[in-house]
Each structure stands twice: as C-alpha cells, then as structure tokens.
C-alpha positions in Angstrom: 165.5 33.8 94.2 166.5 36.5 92.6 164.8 38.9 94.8 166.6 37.3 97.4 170.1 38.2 95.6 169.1 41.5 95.0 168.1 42.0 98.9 171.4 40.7 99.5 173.5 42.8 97.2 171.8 46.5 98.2 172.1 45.4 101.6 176.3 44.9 100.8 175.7 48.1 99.4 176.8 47.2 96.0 175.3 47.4 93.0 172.2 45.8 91.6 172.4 43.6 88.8 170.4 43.7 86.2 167.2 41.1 86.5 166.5 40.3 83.3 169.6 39.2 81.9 172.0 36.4 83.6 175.2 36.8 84.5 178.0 35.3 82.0 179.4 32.9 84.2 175.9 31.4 85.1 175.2 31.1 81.9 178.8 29.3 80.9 178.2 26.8 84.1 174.5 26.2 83.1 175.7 25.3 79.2 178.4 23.1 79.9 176.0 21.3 82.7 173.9 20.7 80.0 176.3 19.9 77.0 177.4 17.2 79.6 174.0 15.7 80.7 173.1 15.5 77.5 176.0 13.4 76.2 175.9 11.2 78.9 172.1 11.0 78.7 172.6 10.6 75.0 175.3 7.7 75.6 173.5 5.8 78.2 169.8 6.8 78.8 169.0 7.0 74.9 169.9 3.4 73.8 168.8 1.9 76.9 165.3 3.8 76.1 165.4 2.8 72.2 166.5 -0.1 73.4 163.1 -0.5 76.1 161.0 1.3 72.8 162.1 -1.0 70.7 161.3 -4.5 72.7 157.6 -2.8 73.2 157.2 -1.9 69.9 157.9 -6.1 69.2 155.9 -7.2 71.8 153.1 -5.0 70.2 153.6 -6.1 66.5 154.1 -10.0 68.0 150.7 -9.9 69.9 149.1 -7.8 66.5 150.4 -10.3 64.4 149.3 -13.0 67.0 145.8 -11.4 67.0 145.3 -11.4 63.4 146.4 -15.6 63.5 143.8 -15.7 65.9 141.1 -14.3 63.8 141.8 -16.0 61.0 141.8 -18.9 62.8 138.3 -18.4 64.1 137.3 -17.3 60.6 138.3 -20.3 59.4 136.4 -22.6 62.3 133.2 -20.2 61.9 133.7 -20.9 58.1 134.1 -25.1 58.6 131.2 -25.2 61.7 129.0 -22.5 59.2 129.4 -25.8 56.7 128.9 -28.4 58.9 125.9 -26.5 60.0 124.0 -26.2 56.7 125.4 -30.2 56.2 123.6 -31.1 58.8 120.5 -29.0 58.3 120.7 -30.7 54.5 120.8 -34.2 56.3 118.1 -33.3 59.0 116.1 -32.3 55.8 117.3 -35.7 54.4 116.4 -37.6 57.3 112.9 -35.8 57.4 111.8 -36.0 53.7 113.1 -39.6 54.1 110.8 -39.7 57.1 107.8 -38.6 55.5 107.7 -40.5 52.4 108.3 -43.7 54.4 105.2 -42.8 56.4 103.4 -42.2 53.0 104.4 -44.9 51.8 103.3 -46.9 55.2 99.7 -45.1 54.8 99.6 -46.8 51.1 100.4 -50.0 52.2 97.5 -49.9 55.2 95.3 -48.5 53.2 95.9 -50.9 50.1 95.7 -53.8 52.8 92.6 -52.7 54.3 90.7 -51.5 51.1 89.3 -55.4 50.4 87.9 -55.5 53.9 86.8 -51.8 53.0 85.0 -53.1 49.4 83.7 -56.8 51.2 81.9 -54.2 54.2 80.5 -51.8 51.8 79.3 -55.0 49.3 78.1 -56.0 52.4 76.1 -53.0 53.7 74.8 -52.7 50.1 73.2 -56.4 50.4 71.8 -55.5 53.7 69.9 -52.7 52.2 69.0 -54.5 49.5 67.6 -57.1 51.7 66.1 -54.7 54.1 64.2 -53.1 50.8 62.8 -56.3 50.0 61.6 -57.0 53.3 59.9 -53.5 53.7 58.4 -54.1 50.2 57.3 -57.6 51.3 56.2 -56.1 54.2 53.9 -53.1 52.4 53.1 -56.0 49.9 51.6 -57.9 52.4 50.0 -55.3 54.2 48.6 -53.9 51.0 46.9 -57.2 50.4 45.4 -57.1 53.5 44.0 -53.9 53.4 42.5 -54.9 50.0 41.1 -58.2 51.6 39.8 -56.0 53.9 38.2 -53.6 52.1 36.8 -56.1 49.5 35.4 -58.1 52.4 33.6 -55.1 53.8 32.2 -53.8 50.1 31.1 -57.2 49.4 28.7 -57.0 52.9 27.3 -54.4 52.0 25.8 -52.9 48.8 26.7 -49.6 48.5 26.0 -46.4 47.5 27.8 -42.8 47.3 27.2 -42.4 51.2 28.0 -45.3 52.5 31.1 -45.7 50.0 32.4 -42.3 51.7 31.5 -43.6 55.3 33.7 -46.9 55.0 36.8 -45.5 53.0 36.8 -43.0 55.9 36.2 -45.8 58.5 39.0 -47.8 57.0 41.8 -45.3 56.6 40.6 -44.6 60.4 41.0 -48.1 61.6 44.5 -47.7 59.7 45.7 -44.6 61.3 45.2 -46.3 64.6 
C-alpha cells in the first residue's frame, strides 16, 4: 500500500514520504481507534467472555467432581461384590466340604451295613474250603487205600524177589498214571 501512496505522490510531483516511519496523524487516528475498541471490548466483550469462561470452567469442575462420585461409587460396589464374592466362594466351600463329609459319612454307613453280609460270605467261603479240604483228603484217603489194597493184593499173588518187586512197583505207578 504504501508503494501505492508513494507512486501516487511522485506522480503529483510532491514529495516522498518517508517509508519507514508513519505519518502523525495516522498514528493519532490508529491510537484513539484502539483506546476505543478496547474500552468497549473491555466493557462488553470481556465480562461476557469471563462470564462464558467462567460457566465452562463450572461445568468442568461439576462433571470432575461428578466423575470422582462416580468412581467412588464403583469403588465402593467393586469393594461390596469383591465381598460377596469371596462370601460366596466361603459358602460354595461350605456347601462342598459339607458335601463330602456327608458322602463319607454315607460310605461308612454302607459299608458298616454291608460288613456282616461281608464277615457271614467270607465265614462262609472259609467253610467251603474247609469242606472242600476234607473231601479232597477223603478223597486221596480213599484212593490211597485202594492203591494199597491193590498193591497188597498183587504182592500177596506172587512171591517176590528184587526183579519182580521193581517190575510191579513200575507196573502199578503205570496203571496209575493212566
């Protein structure tokens, strides 16, 4: 622009003023233009701004303050459900323990009822061994005697001597094997 002024005063053939520094009356115009926008600014625009700065600044603190309510508050239900947790994990642990010594307790009785029937089967087994014993030993008994008979019956047939004692024994415990 100021080109533009300069342009315009050689071409009047005046003088040119000086570009650096402003001419007085520019600068008294330019001051008092800006002592005045700044009192009205300063009367109106400030308080209205403060004002504006002011409401935020509440809103922000309200909705900090509001914040912190809320995480106390959820500090205080992750405290009481952090409680009623571990109370119910003691009860589950209750209910479990109570669980298993009642089914100890249930495996005592069964096995208390059924240890007679236990006892009368195993007195029972033990007399059937028993019995089967003394029939194998009757049997063997009996079976001895007969081999006896038998070989009494055939030494008293015939006289004998070394070799025909050997012969018969080994006839005999054939006729056995067989």
């Amino acid at each position: 622009m100021n080109s533009i002024g300069l342009l315009a005063a050689a071409d009047a053939g005046g003088k040119a003023s000086n570009p650096i520094l402003p001419v007085w009356n520019e600068i008294i115009w330019g001051g008092a233009a800006f002592a005045i926008l700044f009192i009205v600014m300063a009367k109106f625009a400030y308080p209205a701004i403060q004002k504006v700065m002011e409401a935020r600044s509440e809103k922000i603190q309200g909705d900090l303050d509001a914040a912190d309510t809320a995480r106390s508050e959820a500090e205080g239900l992750r405290a009481e459900y952090d409680a009623k947790l571990s109370e119910a994990q003691a009860e589950a642990g209750r209910i479990l323990e109570a669980a298993r010594s009642e089914a100890e307790q249930v495996r005592q009785d069964r096995i208390a009822a059924i240890e007679p029937e236990i006892e009368e089967k195993r007195a029972q087994a033990d007399a059937d061994i028993e019995a089967a014993k003394a029939r194998a030993l009757a049997d063997v008994r009996s079976q001895v005697t007969s081999l006896a008979v038998g070989a009494a019956e055939q030494v008293v047939r015939s006289s004998l001597d070394e070799a025909a004692y050997a012969r018969l024994v080994d006839d005999y415990i054939e006729s056995v094997g067989n």
